[in-house]
py3Dmol code that shows the C-alpha trace and the ligand (Angstrom):
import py3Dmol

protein = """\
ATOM      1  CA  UNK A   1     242.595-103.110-222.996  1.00  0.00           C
ATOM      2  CA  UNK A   2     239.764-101.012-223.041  1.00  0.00           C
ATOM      3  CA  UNK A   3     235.592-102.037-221.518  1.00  0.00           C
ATOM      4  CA  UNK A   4     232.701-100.694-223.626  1.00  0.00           C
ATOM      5  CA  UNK A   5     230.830 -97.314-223.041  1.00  0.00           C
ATOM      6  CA  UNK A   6     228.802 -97.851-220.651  1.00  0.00           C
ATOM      7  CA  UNK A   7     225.385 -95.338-220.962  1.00  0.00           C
ATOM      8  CA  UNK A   8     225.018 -93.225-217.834  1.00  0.00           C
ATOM      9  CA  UNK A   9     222.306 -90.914-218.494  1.00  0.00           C
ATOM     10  CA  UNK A  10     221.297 -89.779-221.908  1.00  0.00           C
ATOM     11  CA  UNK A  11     223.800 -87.669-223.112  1.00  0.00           C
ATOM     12  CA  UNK A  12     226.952 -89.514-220.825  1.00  0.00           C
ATOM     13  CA  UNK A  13     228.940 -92.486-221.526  1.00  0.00           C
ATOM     14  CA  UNK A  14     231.089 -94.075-218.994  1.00  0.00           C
ATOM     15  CA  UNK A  15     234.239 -96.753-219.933  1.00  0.00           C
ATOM     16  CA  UNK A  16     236.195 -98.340-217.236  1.00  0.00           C
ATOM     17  CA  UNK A  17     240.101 -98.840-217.966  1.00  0.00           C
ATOM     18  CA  UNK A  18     241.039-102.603-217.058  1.00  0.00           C
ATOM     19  CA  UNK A  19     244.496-101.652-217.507  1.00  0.00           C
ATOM     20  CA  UNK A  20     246.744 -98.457-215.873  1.00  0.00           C
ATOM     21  CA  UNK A  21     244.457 -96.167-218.203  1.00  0.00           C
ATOM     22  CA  UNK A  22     242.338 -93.935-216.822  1.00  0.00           C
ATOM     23  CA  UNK A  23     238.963 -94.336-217.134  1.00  0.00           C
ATOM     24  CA  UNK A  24     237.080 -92.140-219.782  1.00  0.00           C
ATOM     25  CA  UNK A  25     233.880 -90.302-220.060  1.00  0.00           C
ATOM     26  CA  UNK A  26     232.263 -89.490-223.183  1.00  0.00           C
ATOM     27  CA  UNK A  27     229.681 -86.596-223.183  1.00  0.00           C
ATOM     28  CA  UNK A  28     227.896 -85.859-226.531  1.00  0.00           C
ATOM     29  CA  UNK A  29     225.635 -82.303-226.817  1.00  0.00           C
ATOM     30  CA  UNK A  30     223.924 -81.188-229.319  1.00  0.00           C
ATOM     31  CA  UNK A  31     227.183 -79.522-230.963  1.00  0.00           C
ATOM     32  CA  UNK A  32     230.291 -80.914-228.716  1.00  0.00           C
ATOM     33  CA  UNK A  33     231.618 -84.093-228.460  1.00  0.00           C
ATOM     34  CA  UNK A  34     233.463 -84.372-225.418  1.00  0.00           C
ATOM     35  CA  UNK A  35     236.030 -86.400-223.237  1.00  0.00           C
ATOM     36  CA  UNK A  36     236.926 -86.467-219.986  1.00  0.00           C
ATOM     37  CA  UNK A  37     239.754 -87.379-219.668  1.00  0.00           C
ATOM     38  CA  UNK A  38     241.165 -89.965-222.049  1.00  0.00           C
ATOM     39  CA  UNK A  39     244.014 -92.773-221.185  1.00  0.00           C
ATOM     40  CA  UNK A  40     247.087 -93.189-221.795  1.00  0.00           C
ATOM     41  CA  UNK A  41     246.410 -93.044-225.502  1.00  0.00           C
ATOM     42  CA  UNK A  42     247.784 -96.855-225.739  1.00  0.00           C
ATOM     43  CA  UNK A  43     244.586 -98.037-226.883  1.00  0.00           C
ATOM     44  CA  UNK A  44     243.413 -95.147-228.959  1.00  0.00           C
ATOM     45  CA  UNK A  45     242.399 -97.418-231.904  1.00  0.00           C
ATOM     46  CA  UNK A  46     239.786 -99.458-229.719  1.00  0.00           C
ATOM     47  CA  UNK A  47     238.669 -96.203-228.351  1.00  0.00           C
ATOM     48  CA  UNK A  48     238.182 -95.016-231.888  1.00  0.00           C
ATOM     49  CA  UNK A  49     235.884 -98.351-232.379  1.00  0.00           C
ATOM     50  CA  UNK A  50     233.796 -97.350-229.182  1.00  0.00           C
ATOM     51  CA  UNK A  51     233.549 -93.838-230.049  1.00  0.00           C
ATOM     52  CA  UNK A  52     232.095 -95.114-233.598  1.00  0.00           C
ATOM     53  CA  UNK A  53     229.344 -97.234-231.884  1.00  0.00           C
ATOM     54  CA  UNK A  54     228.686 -94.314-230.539  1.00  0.00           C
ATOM     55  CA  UNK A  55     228.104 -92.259-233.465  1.00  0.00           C
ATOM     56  CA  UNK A  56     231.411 -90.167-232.912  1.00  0.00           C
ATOM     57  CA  UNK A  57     235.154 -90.675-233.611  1.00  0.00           C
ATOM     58  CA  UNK A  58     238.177 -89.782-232.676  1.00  0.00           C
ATOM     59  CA  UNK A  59     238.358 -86.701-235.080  1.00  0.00           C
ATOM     60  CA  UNK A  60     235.117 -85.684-233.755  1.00  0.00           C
ATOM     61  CA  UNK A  61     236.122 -84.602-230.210  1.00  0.00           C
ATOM     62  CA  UNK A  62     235.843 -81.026-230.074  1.00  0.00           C
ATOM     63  CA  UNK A  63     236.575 -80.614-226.601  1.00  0.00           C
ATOM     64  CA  UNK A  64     238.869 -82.615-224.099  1.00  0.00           C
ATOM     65  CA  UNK A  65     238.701 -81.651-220.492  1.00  0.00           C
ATOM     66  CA  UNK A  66     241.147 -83.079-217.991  1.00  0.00           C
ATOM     67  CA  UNK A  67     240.834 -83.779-214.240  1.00  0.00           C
ATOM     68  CA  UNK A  68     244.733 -83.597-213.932  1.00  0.00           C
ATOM     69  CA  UNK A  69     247.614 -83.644-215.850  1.00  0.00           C
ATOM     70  CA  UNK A  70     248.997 -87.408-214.833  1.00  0.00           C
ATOM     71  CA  UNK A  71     250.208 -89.483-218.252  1.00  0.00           C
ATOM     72  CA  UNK A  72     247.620 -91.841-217.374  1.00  0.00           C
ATOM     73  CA  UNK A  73     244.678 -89.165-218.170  1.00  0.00           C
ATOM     74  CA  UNK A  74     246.386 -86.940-220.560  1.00  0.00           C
ATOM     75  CA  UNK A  75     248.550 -89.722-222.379  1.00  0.00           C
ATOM     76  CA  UNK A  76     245.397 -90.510-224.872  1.00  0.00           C
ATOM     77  CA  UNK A  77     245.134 -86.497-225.991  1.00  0.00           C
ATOM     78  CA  UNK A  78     248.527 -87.400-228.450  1.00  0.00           C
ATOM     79  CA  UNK A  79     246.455 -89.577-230.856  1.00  0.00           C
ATOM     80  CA  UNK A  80     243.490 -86.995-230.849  1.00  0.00           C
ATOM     81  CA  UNK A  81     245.456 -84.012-232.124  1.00  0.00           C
ATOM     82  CA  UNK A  82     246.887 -86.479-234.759  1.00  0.00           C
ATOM     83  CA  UNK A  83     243.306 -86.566-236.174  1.00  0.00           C
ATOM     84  CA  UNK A  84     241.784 -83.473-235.040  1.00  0.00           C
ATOM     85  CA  UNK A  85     242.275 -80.096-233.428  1.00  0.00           C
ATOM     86  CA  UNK A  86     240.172 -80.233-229.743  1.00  0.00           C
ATOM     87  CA  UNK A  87     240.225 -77.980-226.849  1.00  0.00           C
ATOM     88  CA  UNK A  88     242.261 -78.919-223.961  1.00  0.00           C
ATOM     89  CA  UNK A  89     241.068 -78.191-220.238  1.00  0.00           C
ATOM     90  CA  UNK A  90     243.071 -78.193-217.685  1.00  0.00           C
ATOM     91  CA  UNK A  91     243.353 -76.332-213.821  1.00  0.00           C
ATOM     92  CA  UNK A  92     245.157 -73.557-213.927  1.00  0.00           C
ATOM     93  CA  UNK A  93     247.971 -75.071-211.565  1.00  0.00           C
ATOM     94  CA  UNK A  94     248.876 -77.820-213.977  1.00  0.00           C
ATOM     95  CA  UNK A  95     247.880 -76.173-217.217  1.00  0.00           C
ATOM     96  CA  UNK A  96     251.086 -73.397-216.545  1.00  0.00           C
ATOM     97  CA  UNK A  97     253.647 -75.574-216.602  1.00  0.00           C
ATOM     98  CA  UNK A  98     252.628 -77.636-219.373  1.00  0.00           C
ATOM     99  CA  UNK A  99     252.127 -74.335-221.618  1.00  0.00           C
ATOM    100  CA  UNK A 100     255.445 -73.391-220.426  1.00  0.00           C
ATOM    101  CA  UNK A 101     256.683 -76.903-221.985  1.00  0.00           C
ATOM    102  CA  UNK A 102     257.290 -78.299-218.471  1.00  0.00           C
ATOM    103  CA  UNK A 103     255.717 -81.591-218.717  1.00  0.00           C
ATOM    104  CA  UNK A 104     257.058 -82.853-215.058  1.00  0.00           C
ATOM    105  CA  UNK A 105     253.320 -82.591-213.920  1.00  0.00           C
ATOM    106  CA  UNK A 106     252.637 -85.355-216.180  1.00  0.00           C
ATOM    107  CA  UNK A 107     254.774 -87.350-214.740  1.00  0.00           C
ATOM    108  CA  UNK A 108     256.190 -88.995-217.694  1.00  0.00           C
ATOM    109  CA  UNK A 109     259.469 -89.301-217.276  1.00  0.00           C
ATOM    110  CA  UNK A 110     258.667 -91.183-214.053  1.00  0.00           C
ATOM    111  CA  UNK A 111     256.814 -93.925-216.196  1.00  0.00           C
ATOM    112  CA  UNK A 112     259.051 -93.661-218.954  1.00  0.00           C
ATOM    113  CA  UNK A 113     256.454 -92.226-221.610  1.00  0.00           C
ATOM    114  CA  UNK A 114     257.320 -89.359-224.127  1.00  0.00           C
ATOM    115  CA  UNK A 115     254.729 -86.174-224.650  1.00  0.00           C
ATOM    116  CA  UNK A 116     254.775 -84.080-227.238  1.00  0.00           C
ATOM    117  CA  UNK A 117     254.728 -80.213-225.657  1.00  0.00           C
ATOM    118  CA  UNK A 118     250.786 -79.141-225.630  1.00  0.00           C
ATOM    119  CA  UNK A 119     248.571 -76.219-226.053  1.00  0.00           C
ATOM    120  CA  UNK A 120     246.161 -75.816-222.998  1.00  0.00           C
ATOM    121  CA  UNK A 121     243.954 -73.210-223.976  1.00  0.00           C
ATOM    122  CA  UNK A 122     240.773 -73.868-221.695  1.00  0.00           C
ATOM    123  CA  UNK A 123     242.459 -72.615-218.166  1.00  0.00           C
ATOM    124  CA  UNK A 124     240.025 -74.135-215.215  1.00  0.00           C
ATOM    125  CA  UNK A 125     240.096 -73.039-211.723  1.00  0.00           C
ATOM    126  CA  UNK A 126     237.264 -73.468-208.820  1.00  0.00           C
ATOM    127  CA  UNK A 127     233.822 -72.355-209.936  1.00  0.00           C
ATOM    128  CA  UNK A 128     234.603 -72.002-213.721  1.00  0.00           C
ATOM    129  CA  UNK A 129     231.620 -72.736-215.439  1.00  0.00           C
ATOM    130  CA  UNK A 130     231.312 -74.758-219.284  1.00  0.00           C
ATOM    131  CA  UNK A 131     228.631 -74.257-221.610  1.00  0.00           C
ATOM    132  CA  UNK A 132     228.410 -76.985-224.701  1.00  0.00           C
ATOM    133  CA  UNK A 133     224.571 -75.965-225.105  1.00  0.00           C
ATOM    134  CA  UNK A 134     222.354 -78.680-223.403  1.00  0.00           C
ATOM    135  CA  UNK A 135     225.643 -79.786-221.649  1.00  0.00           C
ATOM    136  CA  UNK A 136     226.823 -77.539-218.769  1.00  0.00           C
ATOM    137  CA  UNK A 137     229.159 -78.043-216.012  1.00  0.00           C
ATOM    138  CA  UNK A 138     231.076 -76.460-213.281  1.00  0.00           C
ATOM    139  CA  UNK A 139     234.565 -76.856-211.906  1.00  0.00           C
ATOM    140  CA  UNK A 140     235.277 -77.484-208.085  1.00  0.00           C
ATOM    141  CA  UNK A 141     238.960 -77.079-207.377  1.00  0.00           C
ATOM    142  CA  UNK A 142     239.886 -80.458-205.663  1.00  0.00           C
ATOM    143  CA  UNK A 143     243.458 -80.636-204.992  1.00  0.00           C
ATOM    144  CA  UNK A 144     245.187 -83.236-202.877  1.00  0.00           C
ATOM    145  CA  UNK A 145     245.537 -86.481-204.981  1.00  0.00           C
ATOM    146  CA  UNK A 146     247.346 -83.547-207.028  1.00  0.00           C
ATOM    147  CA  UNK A 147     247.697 -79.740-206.977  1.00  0.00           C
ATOM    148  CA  UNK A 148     245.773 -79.366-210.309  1.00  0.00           C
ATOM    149  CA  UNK A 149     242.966 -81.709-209.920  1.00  0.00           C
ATOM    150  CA  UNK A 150     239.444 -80.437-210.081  1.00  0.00           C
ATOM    151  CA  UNK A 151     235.632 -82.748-209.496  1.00  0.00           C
ATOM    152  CA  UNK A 152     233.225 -81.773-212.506  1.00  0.00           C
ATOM    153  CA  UNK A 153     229.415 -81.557-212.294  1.00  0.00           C
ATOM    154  CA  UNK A 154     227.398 -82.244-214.912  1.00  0.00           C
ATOM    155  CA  UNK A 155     224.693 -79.900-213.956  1.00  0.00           C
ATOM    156  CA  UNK A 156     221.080 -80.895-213.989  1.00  0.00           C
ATOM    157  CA  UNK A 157     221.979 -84.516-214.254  1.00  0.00           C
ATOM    158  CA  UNK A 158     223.382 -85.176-210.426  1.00  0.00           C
ATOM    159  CA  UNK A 159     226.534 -86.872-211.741  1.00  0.00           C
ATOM    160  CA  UNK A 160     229.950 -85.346-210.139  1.00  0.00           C
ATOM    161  CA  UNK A 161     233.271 -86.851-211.852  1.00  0.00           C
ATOM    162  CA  UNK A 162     235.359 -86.817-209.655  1.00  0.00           C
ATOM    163  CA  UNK A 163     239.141 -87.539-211.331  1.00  0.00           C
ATOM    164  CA  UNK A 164     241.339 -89.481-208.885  1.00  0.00           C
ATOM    165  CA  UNK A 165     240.445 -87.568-205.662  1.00  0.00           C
ATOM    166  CA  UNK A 166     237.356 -90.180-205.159  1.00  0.00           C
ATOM    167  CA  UNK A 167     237.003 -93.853-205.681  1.00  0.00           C
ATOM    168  CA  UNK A 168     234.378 -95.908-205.320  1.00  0.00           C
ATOM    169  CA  UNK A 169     234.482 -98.502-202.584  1.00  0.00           C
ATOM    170  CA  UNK A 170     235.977 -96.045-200.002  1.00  0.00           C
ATOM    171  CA  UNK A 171     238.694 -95.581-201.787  1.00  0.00           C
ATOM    172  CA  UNK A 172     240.589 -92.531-202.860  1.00  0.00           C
ATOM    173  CA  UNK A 173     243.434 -91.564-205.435  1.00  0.00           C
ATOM    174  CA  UNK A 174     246.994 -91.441-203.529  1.00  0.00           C
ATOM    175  CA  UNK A 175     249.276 -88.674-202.009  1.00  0.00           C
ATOM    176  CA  UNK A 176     252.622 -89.339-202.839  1.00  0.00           C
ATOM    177  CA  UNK A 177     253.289 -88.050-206.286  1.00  0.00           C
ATOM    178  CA  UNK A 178     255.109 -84.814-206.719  1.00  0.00           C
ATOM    179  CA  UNK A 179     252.306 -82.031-205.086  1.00  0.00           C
ATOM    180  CA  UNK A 180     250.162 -84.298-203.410  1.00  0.00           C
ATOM    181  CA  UNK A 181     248.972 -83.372-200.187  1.00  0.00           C
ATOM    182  CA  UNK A 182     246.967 -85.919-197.728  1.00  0.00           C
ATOM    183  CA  UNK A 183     245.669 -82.616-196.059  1.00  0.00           C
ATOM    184  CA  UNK A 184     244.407 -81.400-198.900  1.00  0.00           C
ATOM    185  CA  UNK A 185     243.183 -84.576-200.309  1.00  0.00           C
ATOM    186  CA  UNK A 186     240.530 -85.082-196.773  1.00  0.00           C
ATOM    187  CA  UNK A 187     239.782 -81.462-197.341  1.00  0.00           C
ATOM    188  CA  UNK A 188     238.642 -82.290-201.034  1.00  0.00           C
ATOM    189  CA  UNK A 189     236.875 -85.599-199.770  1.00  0.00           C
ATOM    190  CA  UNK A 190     234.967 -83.422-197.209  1.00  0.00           C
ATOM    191  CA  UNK A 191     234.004 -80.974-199.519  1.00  0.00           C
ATOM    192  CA  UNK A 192     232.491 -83.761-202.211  1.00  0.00           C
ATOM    193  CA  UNK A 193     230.770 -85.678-199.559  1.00  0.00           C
ATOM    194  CA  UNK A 194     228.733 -82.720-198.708  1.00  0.00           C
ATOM    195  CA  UNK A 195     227.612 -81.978-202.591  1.00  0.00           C
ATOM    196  CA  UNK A 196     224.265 -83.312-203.786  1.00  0.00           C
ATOM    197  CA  UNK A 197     224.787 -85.638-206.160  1.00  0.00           C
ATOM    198  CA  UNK A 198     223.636 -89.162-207.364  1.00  0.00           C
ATOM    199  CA  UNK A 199     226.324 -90.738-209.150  1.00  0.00           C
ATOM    200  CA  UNK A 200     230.116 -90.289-209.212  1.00  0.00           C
ATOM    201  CA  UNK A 201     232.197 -91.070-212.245  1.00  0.00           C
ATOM    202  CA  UNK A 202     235.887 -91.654-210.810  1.00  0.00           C
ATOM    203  CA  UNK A 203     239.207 -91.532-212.440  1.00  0.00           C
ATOM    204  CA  UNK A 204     240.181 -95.169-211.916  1.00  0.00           C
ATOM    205  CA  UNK A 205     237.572 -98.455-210.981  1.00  0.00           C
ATOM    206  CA  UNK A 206     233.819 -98.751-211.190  1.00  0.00           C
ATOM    207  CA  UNK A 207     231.276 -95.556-210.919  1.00  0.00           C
ATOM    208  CA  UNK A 208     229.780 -95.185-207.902  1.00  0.00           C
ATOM    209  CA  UNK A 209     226.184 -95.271-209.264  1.00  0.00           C
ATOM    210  CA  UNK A 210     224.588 -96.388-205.939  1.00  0.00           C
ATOM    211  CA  UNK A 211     224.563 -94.445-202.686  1.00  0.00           C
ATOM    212  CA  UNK A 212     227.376 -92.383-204.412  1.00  0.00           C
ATOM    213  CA  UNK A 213     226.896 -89.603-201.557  1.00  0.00           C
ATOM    214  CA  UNK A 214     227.397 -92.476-198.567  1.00  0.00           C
ATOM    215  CA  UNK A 215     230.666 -94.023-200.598  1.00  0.00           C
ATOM    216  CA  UNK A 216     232.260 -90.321-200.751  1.00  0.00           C
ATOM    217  CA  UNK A 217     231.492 -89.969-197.036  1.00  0.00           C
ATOM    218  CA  UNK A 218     233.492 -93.402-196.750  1.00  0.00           C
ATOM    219  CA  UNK A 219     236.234 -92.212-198.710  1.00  0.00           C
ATOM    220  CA  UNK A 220     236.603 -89.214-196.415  1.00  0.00           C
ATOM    221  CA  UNK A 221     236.069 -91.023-193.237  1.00  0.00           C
ATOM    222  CA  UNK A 222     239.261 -93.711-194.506  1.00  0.00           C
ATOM    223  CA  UNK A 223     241.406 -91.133-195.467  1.00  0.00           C
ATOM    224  CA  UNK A 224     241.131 -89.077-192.140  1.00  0.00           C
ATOM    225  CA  UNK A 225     241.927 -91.915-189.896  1.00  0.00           C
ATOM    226  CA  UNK A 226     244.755 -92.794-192.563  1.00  0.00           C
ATOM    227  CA  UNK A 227     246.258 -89.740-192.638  1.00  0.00           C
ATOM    228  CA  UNK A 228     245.187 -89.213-188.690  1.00  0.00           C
ATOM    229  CA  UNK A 229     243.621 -85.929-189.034  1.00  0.00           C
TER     230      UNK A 229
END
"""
ligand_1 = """\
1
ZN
Zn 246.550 -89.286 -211.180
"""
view = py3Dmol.view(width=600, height=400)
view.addModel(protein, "pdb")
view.setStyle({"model": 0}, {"cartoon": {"style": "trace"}})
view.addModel(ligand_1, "xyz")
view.setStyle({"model": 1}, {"stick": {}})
view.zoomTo()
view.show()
């Protein structure tokens, strides 16, 4: 089951997953359509109806950036290259294996899902920078939740999204997945609770569209006395 597109800012449309999907953010330029990140791919047909209301489709995404490779973010790209021929953005750390046809990052087997091999052509690391003309962002390498996962800031518009490293409600994404690292993850939390921003889009549960800055600061004050560093 998939929420409606929420509107963001003018350009930046947020859904929240009520289900094990990911939650997905729909960015429309003045010549890219754009996802980040995109589900499991289960409910591709409602997110075809949102995408309409929205004056896109399905066939229209031109560019599909990922925060990290788990089934529950990249599972939705299947039904998109069914219909249409996006790029696919991924860190560098995650994006090798799966060009190598090693989809273990993905994590499929261990939910019992089958992926198709995939092309990864947009290769991401820390301070890559996108330009989809009045839409530009830049990558932060955020590992820790896992190795490939990176925060994305839409620049000019002080919204960070920020994958499954942060959560709203002091919250964070967990550790114990194959290259997850609780060091790494408070390292990542430190590093996004010192960014300027105004609102954080997460990976999973509702954006942090309030005091976004304080909640990250939360989020890395839980996880250090969790993880006792
Ligand atoms: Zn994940």
């Amino acid at each position: 089951m998939i929420d409606v597109f929420d509107q963001i800012r003018e350009s930046v449309y947020f859904l929240v997953s009520r289900s094990f999907d990911s939650n997905i953010t729909f960015i429309k330029s003045n010549d890219h359509h754009i996802l980040v990140d995109t589900g499991t791919g289960l409910y591709a047909e409602s997110l075809e109806n949102e995408l309409h209301s929205l004056g896109s489709s399905l066939s229209s995404i031109t560019d599909i950036i990922l925060t990290h490779a788990h089934i529950d973010h990249i599972g939705g790209v299947v039904p998109i290259l069914e219909v249409g021929s996006p790029k696919i953005y991924l860190h560098k750390a995650e994006a090798e294996h799966i060009n190598r046809g090693d989809m273990s990052s993905t994590l499929s087997d261990t939910f019992g899902a089958e992926l198709p091999p995939l092309r990864v052509e947009g290769i991401l690391e820390e301070g890559s920078s996108l330009d989809f003309g009045n839409v530009k962002m830049r990558v932060y390498h955020t590992p820790g939740h896992s190795e490939g996962s990176i925060t994305i800031e839409l620049e000019d518009t002080g919204i960070l999204l920020t994958g499954d490293t942060l959560f709203s409600g002091g919250s964070f994404g967990r550790v114990d997945f194959p290259t997850g690292s609780p060091k790494k993850l408070v390292e990542s939390l430190k590093r996004i609770s010192e960014m300027k921003f105004d609102i954080g889009l997460p990976g999973h549960m509702n954006a942090m569209k309030y005091n976004a800055k304080k909640s990250a600061l939360t989020s890395y004050q839980m996880a250090k006395s969790m993880f006792r560093m």
